[in-house]
DOPASE-774949 format. One record per residue (C-alpha): residue in one letter; chain; x, y, z. Coordinates in Angstrom, 3 decimals. Example, Ala and Ser with C-alpha at 12.3 -4.5 7.8 and 13.67 -1.06 7.14 Angstrom:
// DOPASE-774949
  residu  chaine         x         y         z
       A       A    12.300    -4.500     7.800
       S       A    13.670    -1.060     7.140
// end
This chain:
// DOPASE-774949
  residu  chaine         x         y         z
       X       A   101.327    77.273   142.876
       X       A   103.439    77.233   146.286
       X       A   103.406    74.287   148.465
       X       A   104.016    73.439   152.315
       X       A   107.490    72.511   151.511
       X       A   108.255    75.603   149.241
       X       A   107.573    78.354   152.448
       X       A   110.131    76.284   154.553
       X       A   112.716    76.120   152.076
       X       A   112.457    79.534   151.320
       X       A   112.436    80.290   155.271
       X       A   115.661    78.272   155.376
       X       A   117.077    79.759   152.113
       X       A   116.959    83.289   153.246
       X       A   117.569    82.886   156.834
       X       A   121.021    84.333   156.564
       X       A   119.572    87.774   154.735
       X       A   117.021    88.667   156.943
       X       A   115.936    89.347   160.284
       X       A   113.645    86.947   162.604
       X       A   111.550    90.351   163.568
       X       A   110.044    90.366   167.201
       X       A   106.175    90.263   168.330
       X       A   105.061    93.088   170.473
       X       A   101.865    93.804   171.957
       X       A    99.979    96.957   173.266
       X       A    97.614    97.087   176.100
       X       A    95.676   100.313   175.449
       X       A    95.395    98.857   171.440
       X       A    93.870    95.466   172.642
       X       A    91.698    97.075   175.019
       X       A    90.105    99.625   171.975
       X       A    89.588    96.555   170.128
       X       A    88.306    94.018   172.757
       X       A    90.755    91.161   171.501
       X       A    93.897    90.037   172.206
       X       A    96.411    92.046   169.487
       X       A   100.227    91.092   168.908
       X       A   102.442    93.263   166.463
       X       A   104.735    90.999   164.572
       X       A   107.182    94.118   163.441
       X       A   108.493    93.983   160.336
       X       A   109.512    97.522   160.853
       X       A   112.299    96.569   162.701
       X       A   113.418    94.016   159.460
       X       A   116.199    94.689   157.396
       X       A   115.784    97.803   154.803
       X       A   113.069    98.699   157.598
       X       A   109.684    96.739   155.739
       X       A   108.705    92.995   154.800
       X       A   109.956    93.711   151.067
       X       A   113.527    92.328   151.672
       X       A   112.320    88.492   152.200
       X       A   110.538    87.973   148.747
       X       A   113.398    90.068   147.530
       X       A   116.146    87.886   148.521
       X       A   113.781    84.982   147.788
       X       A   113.445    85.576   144.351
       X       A   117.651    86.744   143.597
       X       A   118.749    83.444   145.063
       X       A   117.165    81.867   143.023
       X       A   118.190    83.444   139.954
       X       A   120.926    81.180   137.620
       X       A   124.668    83.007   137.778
       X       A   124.022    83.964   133.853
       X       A   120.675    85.954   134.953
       X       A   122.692    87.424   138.003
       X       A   125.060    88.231   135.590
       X       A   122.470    90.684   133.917
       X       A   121.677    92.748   136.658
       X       A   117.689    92.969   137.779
       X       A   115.236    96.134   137.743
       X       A   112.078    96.654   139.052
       X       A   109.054    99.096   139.821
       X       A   108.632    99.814   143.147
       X       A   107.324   103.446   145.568
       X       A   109.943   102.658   148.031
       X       A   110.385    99.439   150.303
       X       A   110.464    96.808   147.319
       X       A   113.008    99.024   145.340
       X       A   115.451    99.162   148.849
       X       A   114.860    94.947   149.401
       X       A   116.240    94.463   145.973
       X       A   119.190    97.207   145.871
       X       A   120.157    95.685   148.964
       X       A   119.614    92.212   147.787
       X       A   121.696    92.762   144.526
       X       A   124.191    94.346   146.804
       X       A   124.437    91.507   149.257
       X       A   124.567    89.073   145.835
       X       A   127.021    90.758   143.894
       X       A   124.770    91.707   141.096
       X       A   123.641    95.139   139.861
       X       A   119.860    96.731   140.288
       X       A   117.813    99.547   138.013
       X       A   114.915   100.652   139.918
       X       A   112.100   101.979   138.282
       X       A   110.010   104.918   141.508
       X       A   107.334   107.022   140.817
       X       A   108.172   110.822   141.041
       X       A   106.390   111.325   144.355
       X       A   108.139   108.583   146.297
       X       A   109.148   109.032   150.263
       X       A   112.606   110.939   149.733
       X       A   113.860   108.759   152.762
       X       A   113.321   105.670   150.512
       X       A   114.916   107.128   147.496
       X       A   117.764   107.959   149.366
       X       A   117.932   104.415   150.747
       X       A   117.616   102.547   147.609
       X       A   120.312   105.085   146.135
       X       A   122.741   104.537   148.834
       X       A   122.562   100.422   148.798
       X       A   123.853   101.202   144.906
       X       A   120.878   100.852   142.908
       X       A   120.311   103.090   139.674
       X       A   116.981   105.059   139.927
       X       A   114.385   105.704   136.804
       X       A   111.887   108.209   137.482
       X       A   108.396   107.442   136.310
       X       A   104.850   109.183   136.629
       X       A   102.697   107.830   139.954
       X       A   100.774   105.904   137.897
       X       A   100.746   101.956   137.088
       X       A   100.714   102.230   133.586
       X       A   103.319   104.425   133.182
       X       A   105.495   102.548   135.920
       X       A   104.898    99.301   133.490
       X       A   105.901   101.322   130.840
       X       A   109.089   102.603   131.934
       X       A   110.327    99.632   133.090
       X       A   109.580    97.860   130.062
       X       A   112.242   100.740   128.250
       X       A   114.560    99.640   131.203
       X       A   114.597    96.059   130.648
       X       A   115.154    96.517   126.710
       X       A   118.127    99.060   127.480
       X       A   120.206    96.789   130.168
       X       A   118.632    93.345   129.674
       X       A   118.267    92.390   133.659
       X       A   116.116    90.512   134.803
       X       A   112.458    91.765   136.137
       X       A   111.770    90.734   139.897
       X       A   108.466    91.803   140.781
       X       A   107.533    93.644   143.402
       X       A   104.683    91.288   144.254
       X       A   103.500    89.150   141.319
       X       A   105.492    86.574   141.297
       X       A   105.630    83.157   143.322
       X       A   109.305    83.495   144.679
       X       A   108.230    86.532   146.144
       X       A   105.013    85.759   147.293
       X       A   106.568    82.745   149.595
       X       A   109.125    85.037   150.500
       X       A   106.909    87.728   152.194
       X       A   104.848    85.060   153.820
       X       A   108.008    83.868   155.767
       X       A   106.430    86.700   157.925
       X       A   103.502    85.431   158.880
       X       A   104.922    81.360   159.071
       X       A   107.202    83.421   162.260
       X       A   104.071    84.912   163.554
       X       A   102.396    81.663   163.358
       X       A   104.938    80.046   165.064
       X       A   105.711    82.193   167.659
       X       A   102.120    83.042   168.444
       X       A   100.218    79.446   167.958
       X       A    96.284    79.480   168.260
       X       A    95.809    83.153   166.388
       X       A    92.072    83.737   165.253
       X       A    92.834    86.142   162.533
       X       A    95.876    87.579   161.325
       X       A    95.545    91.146   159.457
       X       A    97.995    93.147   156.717
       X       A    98.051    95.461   154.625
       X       A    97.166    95.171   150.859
       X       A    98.627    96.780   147.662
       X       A    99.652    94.737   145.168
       X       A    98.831    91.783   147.444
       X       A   102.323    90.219   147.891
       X       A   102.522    90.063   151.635
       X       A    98.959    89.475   151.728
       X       A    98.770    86.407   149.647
       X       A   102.038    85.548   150.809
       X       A   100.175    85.538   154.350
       X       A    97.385    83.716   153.319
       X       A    98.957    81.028   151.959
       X       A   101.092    80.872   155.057
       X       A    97.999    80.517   157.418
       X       A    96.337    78.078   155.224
       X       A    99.759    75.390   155.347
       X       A   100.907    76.250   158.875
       X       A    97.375    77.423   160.634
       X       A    94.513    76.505   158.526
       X       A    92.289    77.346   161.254
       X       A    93.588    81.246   161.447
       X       A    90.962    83.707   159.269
       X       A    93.425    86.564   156.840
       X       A    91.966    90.381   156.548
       X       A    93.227    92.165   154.208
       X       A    93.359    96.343   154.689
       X       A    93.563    98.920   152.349
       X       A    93.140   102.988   152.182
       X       A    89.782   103.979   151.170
       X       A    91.754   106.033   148.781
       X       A    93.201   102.713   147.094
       X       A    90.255   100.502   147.523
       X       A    91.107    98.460   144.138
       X       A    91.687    94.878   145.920
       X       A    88.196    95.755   147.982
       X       A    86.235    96.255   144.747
       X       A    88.236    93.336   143.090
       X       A    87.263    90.652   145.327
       X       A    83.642    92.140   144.932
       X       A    83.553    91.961   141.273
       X       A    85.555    88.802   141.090
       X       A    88.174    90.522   138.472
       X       A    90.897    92.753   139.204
       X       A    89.924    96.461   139.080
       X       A    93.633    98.837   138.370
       X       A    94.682   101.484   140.588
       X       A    95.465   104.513   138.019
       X       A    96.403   107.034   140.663
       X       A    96.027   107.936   144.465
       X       A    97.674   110.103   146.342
       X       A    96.939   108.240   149.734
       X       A    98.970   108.884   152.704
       X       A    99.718   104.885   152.552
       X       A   102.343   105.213   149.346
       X       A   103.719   101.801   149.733
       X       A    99.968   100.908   148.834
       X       A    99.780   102.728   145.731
       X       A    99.281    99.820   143.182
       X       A    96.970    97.232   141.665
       X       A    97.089    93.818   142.639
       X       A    98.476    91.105   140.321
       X       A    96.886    87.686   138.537
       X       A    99.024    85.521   140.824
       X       A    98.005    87.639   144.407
       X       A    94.483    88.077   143.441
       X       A    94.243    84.288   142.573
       X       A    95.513    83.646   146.025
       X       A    93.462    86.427   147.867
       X       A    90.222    85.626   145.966
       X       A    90.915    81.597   147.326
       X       A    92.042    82.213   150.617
       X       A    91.509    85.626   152.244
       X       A    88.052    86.050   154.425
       X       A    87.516    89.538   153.760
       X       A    89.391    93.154   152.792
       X       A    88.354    95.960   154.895
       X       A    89.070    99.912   153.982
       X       A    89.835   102.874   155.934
       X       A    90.326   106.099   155.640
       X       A    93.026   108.640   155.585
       X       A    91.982   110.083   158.664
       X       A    91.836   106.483   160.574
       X       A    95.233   105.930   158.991
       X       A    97.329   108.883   160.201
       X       A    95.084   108.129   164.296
       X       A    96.835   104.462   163.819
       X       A    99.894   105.390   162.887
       X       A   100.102   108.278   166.022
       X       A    98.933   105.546   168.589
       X       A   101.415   102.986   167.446
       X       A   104.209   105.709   167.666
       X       A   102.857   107.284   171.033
       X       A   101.810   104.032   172.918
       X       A   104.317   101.317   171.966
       X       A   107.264   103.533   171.510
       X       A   108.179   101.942   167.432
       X       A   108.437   104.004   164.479
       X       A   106.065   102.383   162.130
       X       A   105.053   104.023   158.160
       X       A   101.611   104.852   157.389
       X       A   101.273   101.594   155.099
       X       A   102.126    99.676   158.519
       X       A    99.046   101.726   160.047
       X       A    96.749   100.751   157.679
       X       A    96.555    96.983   159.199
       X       A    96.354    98.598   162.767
       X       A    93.235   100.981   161.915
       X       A    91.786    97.870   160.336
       X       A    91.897    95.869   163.622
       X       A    89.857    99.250   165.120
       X       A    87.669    99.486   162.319
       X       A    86.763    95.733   162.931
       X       A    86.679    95.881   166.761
       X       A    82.976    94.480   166.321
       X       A    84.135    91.355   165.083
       X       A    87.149    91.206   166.701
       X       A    86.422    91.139   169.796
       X       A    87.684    88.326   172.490
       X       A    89.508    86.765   169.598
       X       A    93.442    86.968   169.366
       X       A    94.527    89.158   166.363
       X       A    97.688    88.520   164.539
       X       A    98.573    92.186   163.189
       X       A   101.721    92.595   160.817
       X       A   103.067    95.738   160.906
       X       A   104.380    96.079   157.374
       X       A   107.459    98.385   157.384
       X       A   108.852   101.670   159.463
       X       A   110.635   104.046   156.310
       X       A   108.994   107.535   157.373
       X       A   109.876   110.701   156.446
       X       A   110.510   112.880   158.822
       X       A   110.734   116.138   157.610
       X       A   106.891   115.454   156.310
       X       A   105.090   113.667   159.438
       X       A   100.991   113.590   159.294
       X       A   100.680   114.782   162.875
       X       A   100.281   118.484   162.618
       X       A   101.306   121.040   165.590
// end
């Protein structure tokens, strides 16, 4: 398991990769909710989302032989940039394993930091799959996108910045998929603000880590074709563990409450933010009833949108 000691050397070991994001707050958003709401924005981090701390976390520590291999992962978008770009920045070589129906504007990204792509279907078990043919073809090395403890700590560098920078938070809420940054935020609060509360959000359309804590065993994600694609994946032994120990509660939302987030976030604070960034923000409205005249940490997950297919209509 990760200790106290672990999240600040892994804050220290990756300070030179990654951005110390700013906190931003929104009157008109507080004032729906009744609380207090800062933004720590992770859209504005480097590769545009959360993904490239754990990332980084996880090659660094990686012996020169293993480097030497190369690494390869499965990953809709954000996770797949943070390690092209980390392999870049660490001289090593990355195979990335996306689902056919990824954003273009990450596929694009991930291509142009110098990373091979492998098409798979959009489902889990045939991302598992493919990867598994990609790791016995170039023998790298498999970083997980989220199930692992190097990335875990590594995502909840976030929330240890957030802490820090806004002492005294009540709750703190992200977004859920395979549970990286949500564990990884969890874990954060518990060593550096044992007195903060963690909600995790998810799409209605995705609800697997809702029904999961409810059954007490991890129920997969076989497809989805929510809005939220940086959301579209099951949760892991290692994140559940974590989220089953040390998250309060996981609250869903739907499509609809999504896309209403994601416009208010764009129209009233100005910040480009992607619709698996909303998610958190229509889970502080959705939970306005117990939210209210408490000060709400809200991590705003990543900003890769694109534009030529916005949810806003005419």
């Amino acid at each position: 398991m990760i200790s106290k000691r672990d999240f600040t050397a892994a804050h220290e070991r990756i300070a030179a990769f990654v951005h110390r994001t700013p906190i931003l707050t929104c009157r008109s958003i507080s004032d729906q909710v009744g609380a207090v709401l800062v933004f720590k924005c992770e859209n504005f981090q480097r590769i545009g989302a959360f993904k490239i701390r754990g990332a980084v976390n996880a090659v660094l520590q990686l012996s020169a032989e293993e480097r030497g291999r190369g690494v390869a992962t499965h990953s809709s978008g954000n996770h797949a940039q943070a390690l092209a770009l980390a392999a870049r920045e660490l001289d090593t070589r990355a195979t990335i394993v996306m689902p056919r129906n990824s954003v273009t504007v990450k596929k694009e990204a991930v291509r142009g930091y110098g990373a091979t792509i492998v098409d798979c279907e959009p489902t889990f078990t045939d991302r598992e799959a493919t990867l598994r043919r990609v790791l016995g073809e170039t023998g790298a090395v498999f970083v997980p996108p989220f199930n692992d403890w190097h990335v875990i700590t590594g995502q909840g560098t976030a929330a240890k910045e957030l802490i820090e920078d806004e002492p005294g938070l009540d709750v703190i809420l992200a977004p859920v998929g395979g549970g990286g940054l949500l564990s990884g935020t969890a874990l954060a609060a518990h060593f550096f603000s044992p007195e903060t509360r963690v909600i995790g959000v998810e799409p209605e359309e995705a609800d697997d880590a809702y029904r999961s804590l409810q059954t007490g065993e991890i129920q997969p994600l076989e497809k989805t074709d929510t809005i939220a694609d940086g959301l579209r994946t099951s949760l892991g032994d290692k994140t559940f563990a974590v989220i089953r120990e040390h998250v309060s509660e996981i609250i869903t939302v739907s499509e609809t409450a999504i896309v209403d987030a994601m416009r208010q976030v764009w129209e009233r604070m100005k910040i480009v933010i992607e619709p698996s960034a909303a998610v958190a923000v229509a889970g502080a409205i959705r939970a306005a009833d117990r939210l209210r005249g408490q000060r709400v940490g809200v991590i705003l997950s990543g900003g890769n949108v694109d534009l030529d297919k916005l949810p806003f209509g005419r």
